[in-house]
SETI-330120 format. One record per residue (C-alpha): residue in three letters; x, y, z. Coordinates in nm, 2 decimals, padded with zeros to 4 digits. Layout:
N
<node vopa="Ala" c1="X" c2="Y" c3="Z"/>
...
//
This chain:
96
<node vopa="Unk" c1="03.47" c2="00.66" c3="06.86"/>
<node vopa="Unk" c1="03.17" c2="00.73" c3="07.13"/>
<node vopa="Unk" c1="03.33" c2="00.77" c3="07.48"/>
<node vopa="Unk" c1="03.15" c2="00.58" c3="07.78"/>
<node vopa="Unk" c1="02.97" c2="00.94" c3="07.84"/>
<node vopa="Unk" c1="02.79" c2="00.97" c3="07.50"/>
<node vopa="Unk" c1="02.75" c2="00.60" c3="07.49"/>
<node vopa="Unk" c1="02.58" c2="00.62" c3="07.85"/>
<node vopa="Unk" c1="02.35" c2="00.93" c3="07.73"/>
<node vopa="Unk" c1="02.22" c2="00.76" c3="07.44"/>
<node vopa="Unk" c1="02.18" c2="00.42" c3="07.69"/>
<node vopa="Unk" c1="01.96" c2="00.67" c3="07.89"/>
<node vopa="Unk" c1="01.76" c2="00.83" c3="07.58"/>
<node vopa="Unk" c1="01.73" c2="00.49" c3="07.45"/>
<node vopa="Unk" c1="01.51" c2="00.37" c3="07.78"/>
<node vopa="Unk" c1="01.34" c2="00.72" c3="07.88"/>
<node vopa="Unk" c1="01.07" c2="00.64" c3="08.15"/>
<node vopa="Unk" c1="01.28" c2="00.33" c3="08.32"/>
<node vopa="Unk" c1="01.48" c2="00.40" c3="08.61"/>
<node vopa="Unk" c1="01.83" c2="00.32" c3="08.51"/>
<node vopa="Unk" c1="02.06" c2="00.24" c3="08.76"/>
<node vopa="Unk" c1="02.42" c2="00.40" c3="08.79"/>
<node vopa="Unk" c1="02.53" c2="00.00" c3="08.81"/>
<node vopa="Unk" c1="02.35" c2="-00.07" c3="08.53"/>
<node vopa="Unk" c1="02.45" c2="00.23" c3="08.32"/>
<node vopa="Unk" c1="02.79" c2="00.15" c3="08.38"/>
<node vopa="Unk" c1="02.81" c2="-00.24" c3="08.31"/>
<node vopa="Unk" c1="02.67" c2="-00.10" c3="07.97"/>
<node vopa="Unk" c1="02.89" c2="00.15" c3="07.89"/>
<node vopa="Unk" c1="03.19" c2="-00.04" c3="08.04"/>
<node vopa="Unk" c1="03.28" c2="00.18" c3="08.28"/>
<node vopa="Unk" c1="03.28" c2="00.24" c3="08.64"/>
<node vopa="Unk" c1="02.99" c2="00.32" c3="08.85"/>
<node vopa="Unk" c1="03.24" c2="00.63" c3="09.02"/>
<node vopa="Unk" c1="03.38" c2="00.72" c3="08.71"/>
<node vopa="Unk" c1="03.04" c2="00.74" c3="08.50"/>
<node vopa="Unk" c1="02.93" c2="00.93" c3="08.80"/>
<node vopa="Unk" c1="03.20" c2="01.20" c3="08.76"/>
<node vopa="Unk" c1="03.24" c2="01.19" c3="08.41"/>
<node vopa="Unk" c1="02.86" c2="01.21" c3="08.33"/>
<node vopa="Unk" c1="02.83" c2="01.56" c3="08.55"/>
<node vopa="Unk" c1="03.19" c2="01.68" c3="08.41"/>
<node vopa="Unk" c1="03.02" c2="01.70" c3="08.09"/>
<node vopa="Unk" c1="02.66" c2="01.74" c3="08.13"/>
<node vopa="Unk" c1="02.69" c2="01.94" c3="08.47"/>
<node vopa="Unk" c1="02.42" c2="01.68" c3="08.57"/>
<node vopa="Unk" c1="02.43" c2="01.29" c3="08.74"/>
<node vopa="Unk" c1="02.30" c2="01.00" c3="08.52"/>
<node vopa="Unk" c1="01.98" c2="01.01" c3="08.78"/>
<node vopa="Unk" c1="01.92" c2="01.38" c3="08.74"/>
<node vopa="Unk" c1="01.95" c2="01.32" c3="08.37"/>
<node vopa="Unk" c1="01.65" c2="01.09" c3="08.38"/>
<node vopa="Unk" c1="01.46" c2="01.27" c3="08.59"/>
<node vopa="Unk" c1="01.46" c2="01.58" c3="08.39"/>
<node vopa="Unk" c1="01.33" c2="01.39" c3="08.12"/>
<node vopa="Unk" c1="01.06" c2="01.24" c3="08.31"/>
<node vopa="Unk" c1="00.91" c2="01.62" c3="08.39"/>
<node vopa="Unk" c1="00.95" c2="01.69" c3="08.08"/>
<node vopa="Unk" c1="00.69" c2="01.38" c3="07.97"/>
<node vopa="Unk" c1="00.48" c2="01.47" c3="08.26"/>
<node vopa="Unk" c1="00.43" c2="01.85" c3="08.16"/>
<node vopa="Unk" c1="00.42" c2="01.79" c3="07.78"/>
<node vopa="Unk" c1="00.14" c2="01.52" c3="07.88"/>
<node vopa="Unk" c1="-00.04" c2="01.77" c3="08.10"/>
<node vopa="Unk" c1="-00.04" c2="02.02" c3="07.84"/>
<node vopa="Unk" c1="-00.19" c2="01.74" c3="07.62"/>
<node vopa="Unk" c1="-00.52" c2="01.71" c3="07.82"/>
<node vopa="Unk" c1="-00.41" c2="01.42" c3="08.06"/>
<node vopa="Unk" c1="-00.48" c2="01.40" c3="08.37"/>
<node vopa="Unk" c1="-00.24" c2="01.38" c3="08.66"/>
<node vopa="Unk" c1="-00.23" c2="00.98" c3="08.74"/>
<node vopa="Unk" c1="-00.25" c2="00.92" c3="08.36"/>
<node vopa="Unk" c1="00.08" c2="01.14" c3="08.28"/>
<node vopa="Unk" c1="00.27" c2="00.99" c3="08.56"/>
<node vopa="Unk" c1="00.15" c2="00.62" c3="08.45"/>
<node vopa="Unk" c1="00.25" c2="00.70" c3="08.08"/>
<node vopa="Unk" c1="00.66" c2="00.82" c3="08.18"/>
<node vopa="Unk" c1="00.70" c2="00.57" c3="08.43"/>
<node vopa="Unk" c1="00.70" c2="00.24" c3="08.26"/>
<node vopa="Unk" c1="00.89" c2="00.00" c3="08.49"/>
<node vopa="Unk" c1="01.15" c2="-00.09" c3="08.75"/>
<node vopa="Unk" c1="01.03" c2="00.22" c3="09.04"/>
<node vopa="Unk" c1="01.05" c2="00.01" c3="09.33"/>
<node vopa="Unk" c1="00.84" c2="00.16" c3="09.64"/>
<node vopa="Unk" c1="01.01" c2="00.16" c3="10.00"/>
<node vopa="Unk" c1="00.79" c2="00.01" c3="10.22"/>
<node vopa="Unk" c1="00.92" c2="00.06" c3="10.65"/>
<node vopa="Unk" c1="00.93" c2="-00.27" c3="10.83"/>
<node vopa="Unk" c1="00.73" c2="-00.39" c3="11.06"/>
<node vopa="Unk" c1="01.00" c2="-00.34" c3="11.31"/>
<node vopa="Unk" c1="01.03" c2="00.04" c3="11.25"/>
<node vopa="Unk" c1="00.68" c2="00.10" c3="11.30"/>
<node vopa="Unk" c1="00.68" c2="-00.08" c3="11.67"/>
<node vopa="Unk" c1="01.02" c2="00.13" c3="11.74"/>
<node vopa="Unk" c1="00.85" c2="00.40" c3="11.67"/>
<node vopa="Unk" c1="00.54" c2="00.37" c3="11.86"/>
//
């Protein structure tokens, strides 16, 4: 039987390129967010979000050593859900 760590692994390998969230992860594994969390690093010795980000620069340099350009091998490992932070309108007059 797969335990909610290998489950969530191969959750993660199986969407490479999305940003998975721990909540997310976790409702499909059936587990915790906290105890994925601590689990996940116990036996990888990295979080869920590391995880994926690891295998994002590894798309990006194997890409780049493919001939693509910059824009072109970040567009290609970053399919969908990055969502941009965008300051409010109220923390740019604070500021000024």
């Amino acid at each position: 039987m797969e335990t909610a760590v290998e489950k969530a692994k191969t959750y993660l390998d199986a969407r490479r390129g999305e940003r998975v969230t721990l909540e997310e992860l976790a409702r499909a594994v059936g587990a915790s967010p906290f105890h994925l969390q601590r689990r996940f690093k116990q036996a990888f010795g990295i979080s869920p979000r590391d995880y994926q980000d690891a295998h994002r620069l590894e798309a990006v340099k194997s890409s780049l050593k493919n001939g693509s350009r910059v824009t072109e091998a970040f567009r290609a490992t970053t399919r969908t859900r990055i969502a941009w932070r965008r300051s409010s309108p109220r923390s740019r007059t604070a500021a000024a």
